[in-house]
TORKOLMI-519436 format. One line per field, with one value per residue (C-alpha): residue in one letter; x, y, z. Coordinates in nm, 3 decimals. Layout:
N
code (a:...)
xx (X:...)
yy (Y:...)
zz (Z:...)
% end
This chain:
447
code (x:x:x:x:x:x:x:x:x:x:x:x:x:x:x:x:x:x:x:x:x:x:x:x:x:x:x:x:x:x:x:x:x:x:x:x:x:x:x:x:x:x:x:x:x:x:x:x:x:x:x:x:x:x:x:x:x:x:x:x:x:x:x:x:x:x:x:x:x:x:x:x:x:x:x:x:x:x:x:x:x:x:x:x:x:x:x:x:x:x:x:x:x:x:x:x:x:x:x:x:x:x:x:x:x:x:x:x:x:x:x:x:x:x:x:x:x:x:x:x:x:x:x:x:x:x:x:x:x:x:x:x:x:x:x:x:x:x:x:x:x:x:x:x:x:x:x:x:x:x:x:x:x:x:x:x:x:x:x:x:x:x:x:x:x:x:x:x:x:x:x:x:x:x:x:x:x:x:x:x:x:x:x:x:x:x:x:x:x:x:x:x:x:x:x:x:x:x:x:x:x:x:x:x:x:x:x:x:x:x:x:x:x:x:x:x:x:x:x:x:x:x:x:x:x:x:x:x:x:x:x:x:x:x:x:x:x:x:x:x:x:x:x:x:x:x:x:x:x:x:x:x:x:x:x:x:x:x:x:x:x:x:x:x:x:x:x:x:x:x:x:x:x:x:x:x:x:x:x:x:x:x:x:x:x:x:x:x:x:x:x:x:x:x:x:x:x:x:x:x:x:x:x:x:x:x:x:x:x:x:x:x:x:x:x:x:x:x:x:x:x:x:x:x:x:x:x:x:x:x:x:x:x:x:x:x:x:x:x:x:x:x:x:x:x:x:x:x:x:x:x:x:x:x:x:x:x:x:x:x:x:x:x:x:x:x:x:x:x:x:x:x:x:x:x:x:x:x:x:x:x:x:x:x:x:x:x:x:x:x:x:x:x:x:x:x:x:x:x:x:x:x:x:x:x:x:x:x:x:x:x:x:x:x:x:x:x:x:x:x:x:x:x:x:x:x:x:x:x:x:x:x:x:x:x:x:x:x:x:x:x:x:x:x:x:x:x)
xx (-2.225:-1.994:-2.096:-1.737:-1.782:-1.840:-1.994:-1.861:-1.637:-1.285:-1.057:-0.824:-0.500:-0.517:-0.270:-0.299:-0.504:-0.259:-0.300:-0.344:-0.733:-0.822:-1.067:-1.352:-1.254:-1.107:-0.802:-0.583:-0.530:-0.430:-0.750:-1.144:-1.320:-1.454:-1.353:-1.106:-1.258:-1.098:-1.163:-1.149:-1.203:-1.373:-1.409:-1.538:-1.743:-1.543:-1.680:-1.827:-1.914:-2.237:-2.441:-2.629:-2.418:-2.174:-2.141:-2.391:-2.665:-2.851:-2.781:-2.948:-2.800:-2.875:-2.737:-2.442:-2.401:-2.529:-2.234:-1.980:-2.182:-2.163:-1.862:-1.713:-1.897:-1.712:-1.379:-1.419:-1.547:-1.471:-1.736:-2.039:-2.383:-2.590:-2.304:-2.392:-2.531:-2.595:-2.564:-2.516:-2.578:-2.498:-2.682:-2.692:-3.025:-3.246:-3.530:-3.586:-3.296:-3.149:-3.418:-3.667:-3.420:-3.059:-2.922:-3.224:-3.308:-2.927:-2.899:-3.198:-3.069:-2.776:-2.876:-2.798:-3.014:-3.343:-3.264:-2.989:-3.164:-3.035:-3.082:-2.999:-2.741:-2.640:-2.399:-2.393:-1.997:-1.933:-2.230:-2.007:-1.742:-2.046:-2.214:-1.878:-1.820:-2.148:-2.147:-1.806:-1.963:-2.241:-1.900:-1.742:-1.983:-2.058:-2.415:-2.280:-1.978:-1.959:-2.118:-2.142:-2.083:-2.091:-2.235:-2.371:-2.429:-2.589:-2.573:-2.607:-2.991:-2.997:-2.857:-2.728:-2.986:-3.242:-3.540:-3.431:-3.620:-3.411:-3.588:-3.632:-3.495:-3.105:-3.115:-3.378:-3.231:-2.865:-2.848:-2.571:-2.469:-2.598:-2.221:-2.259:-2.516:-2.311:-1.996:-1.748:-1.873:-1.708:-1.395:-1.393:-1.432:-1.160:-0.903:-1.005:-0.982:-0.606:-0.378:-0.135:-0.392:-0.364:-0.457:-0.155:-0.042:-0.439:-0.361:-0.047:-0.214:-0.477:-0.267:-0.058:-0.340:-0.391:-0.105:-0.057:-0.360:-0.241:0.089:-0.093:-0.293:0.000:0.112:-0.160:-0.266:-0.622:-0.800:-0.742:-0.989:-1.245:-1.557:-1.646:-2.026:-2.217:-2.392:-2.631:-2.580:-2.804:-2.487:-2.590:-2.417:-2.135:-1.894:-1.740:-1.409:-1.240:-1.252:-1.414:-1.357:-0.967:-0.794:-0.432:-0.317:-0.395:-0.155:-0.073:-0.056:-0.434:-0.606:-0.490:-0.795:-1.104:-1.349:-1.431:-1.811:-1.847:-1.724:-1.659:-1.272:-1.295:-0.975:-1.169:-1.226:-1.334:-0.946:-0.924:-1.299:-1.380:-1.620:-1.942:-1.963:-2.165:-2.078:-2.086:-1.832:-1.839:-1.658:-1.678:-1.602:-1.540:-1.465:-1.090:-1.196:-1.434:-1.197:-0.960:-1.214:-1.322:-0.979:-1.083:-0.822:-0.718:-0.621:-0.645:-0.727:-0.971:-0.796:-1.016:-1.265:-1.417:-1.641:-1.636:-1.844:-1.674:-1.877:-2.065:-1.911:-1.578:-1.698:-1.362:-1.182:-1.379:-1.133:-0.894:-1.090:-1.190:-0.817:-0.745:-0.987:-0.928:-0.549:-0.670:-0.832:-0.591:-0.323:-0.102:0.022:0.043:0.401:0.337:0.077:0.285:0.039:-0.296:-0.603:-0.762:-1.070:-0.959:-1.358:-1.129:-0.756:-0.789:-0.941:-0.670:-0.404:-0.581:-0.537:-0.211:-0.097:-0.289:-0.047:0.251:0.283:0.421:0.193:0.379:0.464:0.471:0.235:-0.081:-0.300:-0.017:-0.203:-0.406:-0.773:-1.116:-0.979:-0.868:-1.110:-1.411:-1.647:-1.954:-2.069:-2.149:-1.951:-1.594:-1.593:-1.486:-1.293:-1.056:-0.999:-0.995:-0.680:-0.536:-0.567:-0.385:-0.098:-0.022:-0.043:0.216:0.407:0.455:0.681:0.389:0.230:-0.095:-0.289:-0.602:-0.846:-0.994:-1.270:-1.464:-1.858:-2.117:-2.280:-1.967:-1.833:-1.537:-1.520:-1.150:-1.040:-0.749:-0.621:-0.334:-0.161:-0.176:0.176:0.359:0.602:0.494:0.085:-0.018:-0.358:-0.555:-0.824:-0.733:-0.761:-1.122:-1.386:-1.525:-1.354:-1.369:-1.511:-1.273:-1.106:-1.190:-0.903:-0.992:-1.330:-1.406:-1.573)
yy (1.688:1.827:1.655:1.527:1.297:0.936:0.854:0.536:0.350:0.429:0.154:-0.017:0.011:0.405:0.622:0.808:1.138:1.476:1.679:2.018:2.134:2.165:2.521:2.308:2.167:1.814:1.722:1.638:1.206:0.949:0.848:0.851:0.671:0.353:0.037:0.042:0.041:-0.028:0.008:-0.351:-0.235:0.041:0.103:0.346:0.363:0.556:0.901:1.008:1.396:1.529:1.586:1.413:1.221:1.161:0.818:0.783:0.963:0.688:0.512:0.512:0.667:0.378:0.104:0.300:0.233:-0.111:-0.179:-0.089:-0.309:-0.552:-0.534:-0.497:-0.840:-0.991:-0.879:-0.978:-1.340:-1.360:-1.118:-1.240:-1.046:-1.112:-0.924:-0.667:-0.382:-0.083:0.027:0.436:0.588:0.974:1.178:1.564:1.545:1.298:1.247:1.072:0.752:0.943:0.892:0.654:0.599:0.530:0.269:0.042:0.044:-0.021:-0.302:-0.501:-0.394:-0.569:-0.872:-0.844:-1.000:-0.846:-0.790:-0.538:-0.206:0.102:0.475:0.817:1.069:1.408:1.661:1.817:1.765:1.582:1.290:1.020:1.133:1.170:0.814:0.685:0.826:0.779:0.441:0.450:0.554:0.310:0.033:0.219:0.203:-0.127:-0.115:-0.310:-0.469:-0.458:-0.156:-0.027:0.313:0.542:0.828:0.885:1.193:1.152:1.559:1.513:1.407:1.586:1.935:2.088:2.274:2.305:2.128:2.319:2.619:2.831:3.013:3.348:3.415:3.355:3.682:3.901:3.891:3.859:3.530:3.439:3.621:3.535:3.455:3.150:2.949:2.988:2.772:2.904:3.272:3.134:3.034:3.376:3.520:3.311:3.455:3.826:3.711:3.612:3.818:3.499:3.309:3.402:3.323:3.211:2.953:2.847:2.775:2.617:2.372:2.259:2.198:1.946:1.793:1.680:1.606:1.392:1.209:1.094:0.999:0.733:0.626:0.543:0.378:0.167:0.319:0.447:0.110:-0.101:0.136:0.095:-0.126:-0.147:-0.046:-0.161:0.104:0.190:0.451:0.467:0.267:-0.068:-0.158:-0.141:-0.099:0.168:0.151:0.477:0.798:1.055:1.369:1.389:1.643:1.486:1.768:2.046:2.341:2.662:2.843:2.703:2.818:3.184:3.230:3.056:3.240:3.265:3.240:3.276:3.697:3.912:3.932:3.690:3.410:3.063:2.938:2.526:2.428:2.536:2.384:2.027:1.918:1.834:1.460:1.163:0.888:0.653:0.516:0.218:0.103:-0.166:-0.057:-0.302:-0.331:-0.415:-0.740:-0.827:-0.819:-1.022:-1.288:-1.300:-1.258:-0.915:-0.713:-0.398:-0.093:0.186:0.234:0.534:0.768:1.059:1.269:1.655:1.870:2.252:2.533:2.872:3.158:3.040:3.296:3.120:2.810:2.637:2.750:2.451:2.235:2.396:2.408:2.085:1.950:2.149:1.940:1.629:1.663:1.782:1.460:1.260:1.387:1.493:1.767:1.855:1.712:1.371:1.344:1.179:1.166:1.399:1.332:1.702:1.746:1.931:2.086:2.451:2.499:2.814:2.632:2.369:2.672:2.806:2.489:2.441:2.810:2.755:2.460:2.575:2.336:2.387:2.402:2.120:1.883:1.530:1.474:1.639:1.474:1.314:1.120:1.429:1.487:1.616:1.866:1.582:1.345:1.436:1.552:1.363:1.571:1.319:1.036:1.163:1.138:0.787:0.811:0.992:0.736:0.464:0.652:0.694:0.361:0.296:0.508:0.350:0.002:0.173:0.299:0.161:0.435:0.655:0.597:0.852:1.013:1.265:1.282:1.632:1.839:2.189:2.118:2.351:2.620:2.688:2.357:2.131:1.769:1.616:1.232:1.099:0.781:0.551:0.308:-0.049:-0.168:0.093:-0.087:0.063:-0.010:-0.213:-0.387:-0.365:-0.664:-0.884:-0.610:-0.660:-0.407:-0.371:-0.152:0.009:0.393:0.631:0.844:1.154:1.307:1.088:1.191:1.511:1.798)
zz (3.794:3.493:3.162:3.125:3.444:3.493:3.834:3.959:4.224:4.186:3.990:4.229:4.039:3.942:4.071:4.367:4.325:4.302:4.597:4.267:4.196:3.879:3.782:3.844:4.132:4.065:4.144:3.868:3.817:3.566:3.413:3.517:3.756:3.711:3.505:3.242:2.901:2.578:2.181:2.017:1.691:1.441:1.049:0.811:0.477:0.208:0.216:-0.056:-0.176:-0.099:-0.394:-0.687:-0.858:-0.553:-0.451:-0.191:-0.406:-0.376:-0.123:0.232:0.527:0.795:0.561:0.522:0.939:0.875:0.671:0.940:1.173:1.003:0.923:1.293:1.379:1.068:1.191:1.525:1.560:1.941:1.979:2.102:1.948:2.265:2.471:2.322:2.613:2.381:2.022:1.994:1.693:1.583:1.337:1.313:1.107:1.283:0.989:0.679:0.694:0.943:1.182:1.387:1.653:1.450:1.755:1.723:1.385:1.313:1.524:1.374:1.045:1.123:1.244:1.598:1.858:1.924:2.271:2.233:2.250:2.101:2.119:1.903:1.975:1.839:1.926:1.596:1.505:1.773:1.777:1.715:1.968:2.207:2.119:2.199:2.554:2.677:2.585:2.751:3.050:3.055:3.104:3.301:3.590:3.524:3.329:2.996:2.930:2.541:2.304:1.944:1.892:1.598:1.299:1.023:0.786:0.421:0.396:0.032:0.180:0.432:0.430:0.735:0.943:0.605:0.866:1.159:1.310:1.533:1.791:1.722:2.066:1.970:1.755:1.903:2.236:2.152:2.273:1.985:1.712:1.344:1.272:1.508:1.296:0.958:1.012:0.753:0.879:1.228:1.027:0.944:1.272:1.364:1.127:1.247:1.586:1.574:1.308:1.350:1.149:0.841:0.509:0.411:0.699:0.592:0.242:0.345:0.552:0.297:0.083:0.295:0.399:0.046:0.057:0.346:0.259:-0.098:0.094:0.319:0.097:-0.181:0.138:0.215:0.512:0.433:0.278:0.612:0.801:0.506:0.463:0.121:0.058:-0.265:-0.426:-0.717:-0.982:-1.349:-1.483:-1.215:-0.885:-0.819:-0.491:-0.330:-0.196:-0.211:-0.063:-0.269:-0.163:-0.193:-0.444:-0.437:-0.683:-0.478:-0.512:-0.337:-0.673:-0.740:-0.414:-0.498:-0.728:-0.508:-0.412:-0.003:-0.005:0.346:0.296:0.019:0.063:0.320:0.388:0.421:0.075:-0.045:0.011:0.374:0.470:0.442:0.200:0.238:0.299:0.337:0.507:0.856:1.105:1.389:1.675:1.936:2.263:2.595:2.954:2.958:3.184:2.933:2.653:2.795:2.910:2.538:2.384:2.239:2.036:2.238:1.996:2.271:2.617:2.719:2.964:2.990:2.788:2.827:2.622:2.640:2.550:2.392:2.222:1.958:1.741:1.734:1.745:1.587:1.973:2.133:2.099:2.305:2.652:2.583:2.586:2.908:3.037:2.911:3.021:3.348:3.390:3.230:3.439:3.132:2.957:2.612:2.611:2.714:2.417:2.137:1.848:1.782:1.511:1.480:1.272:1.001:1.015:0.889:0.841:1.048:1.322:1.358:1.341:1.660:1.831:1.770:1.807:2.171:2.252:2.097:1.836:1.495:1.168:1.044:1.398:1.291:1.595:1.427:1.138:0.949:0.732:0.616:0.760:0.700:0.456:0.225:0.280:0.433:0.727:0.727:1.040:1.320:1.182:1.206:1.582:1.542:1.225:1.428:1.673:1.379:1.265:1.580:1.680:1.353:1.439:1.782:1.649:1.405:1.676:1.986:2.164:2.182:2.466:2.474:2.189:2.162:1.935:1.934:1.708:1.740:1.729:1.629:1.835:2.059:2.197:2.182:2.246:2.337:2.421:2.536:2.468:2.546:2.315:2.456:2.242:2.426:2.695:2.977:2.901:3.199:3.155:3.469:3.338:3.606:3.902:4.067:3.957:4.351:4.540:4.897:4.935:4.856:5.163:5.284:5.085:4.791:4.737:4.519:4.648)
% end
């Protein structure tokens, strides 16, 4: 079964399936199978930069995720802890305070009840976005009605692939090209492999990501998706509650001069890539039933999901299967999607997406409160932090009625959700349609 599938008996009130195959083989419908399953709520730490005196130098990576937890069960006081079914934790380097099984250790941590069990995730980039739809899943078809899903990343502590051992097998036999475990040397490959992409249109979007950022956050718009985290420097404790990363006085005239250390001569430089970041994200994700017998906030409704592989080489294209997909499944297109949260991982490889899609460098749609550029990537984290901000923007907005969050991931894969904005007009909540349904018909069922 494809990765991006979730097994279970068809909802009653989804739309009739279209009678158009998709490449693999599906055929094109509003939505996946299964029950209806909404986000009630999700915050962030403030990210901090990744090195010794950032703000997380020494502070632990689990109680980083702790804080979020905690903070999600403090925010939502119709949530019951023993409802719990599963707490889904990403982390691209699983040792140290990364380790010993992130879901479980975070949930004691936190105080919820020992019975709620736990697990570890990691899809590199993508681990959050990937604790969040399997978890997802796991309500969809039934097996828990409530979960906790995020990331973490200290990579101040834990460097990117400094404990891994690649097999020798990748390079010897050609398996992927040395390019593909380097991430800015993919950037790179991505700007030879379109002449559209240039340095320039690059530049231009770093630089209004900064921008963008220190816009919403002059307007407010940042600090309600932040849990503040107390932290220890040599000068006492104190508490974080700001984003570190951000350079609001970023200019084009100022970027002319970096140095690209990814190629001599080379077009991605520090002010097209996102910093390196630590920091950790939650969410609390529930049947649609279930959060309407608990009075549950609803910020967004799950439509579909996909993830994608590409060559490893340009490993910043992922995204763009991925949202084929994802429409695919969805039943949309690209023009019914009225707001987008990319992960600004590379200004060159958001340009690709949006050059794939037709859409302008600056659409209003895409990022418009600045992204990873500006504020951070802690790696497995930002999966979520997307859909924090998303879920912003449709409370914001209620005429946009479907969203997508969308990032590349490491190695050659994208990962792509689609969401749909319950304050939009025409959002019908299915909660009170029965979860049983009759087999679907011979010209219902897939192939």
């Amino acid at each position: 079964m494809p990765s991006s599938a979730v097994s279970s008996p068809p909802t009653v009130a989804g739309p009739e399936l279209s009678a158009e195959p998709t490449r693999r083989g599906r055929r094109a419908r509003r939505g996946m199978l299964g029950r209806p399953v909404v986000l009630v709520d999700g915050v962030r730490t403030p990210f901090g930069r990744a090195r010794e005196d950032g703000l997380y130098a020494s502070t632990r990576a689990d109680d980083l995720v702790v804080a979020c937890v905690r903070e999600l069960l403090r925010r939502t006081e119709a949530l019951p802890p023993e409802r719990i079914g599963e707490v889904a934790i990403a982390a691209t380097t699983q040792s140290g305070d990364q380790g010993l099984t992130l879901g479980r250790t975070v949930a004691l941590l936190s105080g919820l009840p020992e019975d709620v069990p736990g697990y570890a995730i990691d899809r590199m980039c993508a681990g959050a976005l990937t604790a969040l739809t399997q978890t997802a899943s796991q309500i969809a078809v039934g097996a828990i009605d409530l979960a906790v899903a995020g990331g973490v990343e200290h990579m101040g502590r834990h460097t990117l692939g400094a404990d891994a051992d690649p097999n020798p097998r990748f390079l010897a036999e050609r398996i992927v090209d040395a390019d593909a475990l380097v991430m800015g040397a993919t950037a790179e490959n991505l700007h030879d492999h379109d002449p559209r992409l240039t340095k320039e249109r690059a530049d231009a979007f770093g630089v209004a990501s900064q921008q963008r950022y220190a816009a919403a956050l002059a307007a407010g718009r940042i600090d309600e998706d932040l849990v503040p985290v107390g932290v220890w420097s040599p000068q006492g404790w104190g508490l974080a509650t700001a984003d570190e990363p951000p350079r609001p006085g970023t200019t084009l005239e100022a970027l002319a001069g970096l140095r690209t250390p990814f190629r001599p001569g080379g077009r991605v430089t520090a002010a097209t890539s996102s910093p390196l970041t630590d920091g950790a994200t939650a969410c609390v994700l529930a049947a649609e039933e279930t959060a309407a017998e608990l009075g549950l906030p609803v910020r967004m409704r799950l439509v579909s999901y996909a993830f994608a592989g590409v060559d490893p080489r340009v490993m910043g294209l992922g995204p763009v299967p991925a949202t084929h997909r994802a429409l695919d499944l969805a039943g949309l297109t690209m023009a019914d999607i009225g707001a987008i949260e990319v992960n600004e991982a590379f200004a060159v490889q958001v340009l690709a997406f949006l050059d794939a899609f037709g859409i302008d460098d600056d659409d209003p749609r895409v990022n418009p409160d600045g992204g990873a550029i500006a504020m951070g990537h802690p790696l497995a984290a930002s999966g979520v932090r997307l859909a924090i901000q998303l879920a912003r923007r449709f409370a914001a907005d209620p005429s946009i009625r479907y969203g997508l969050t969308t990032m590349c991931v490491g190695l050659g894969q994208g990962a792509t959700v689609v969401w749909e904005n319950p304050h939009h007009p025409e959002y019908a909540s299915v909660a009170a349609v029965p979860s049983t349904a009759s087999a679907p018909s011979a010209e219902e069922a897939q192939p």
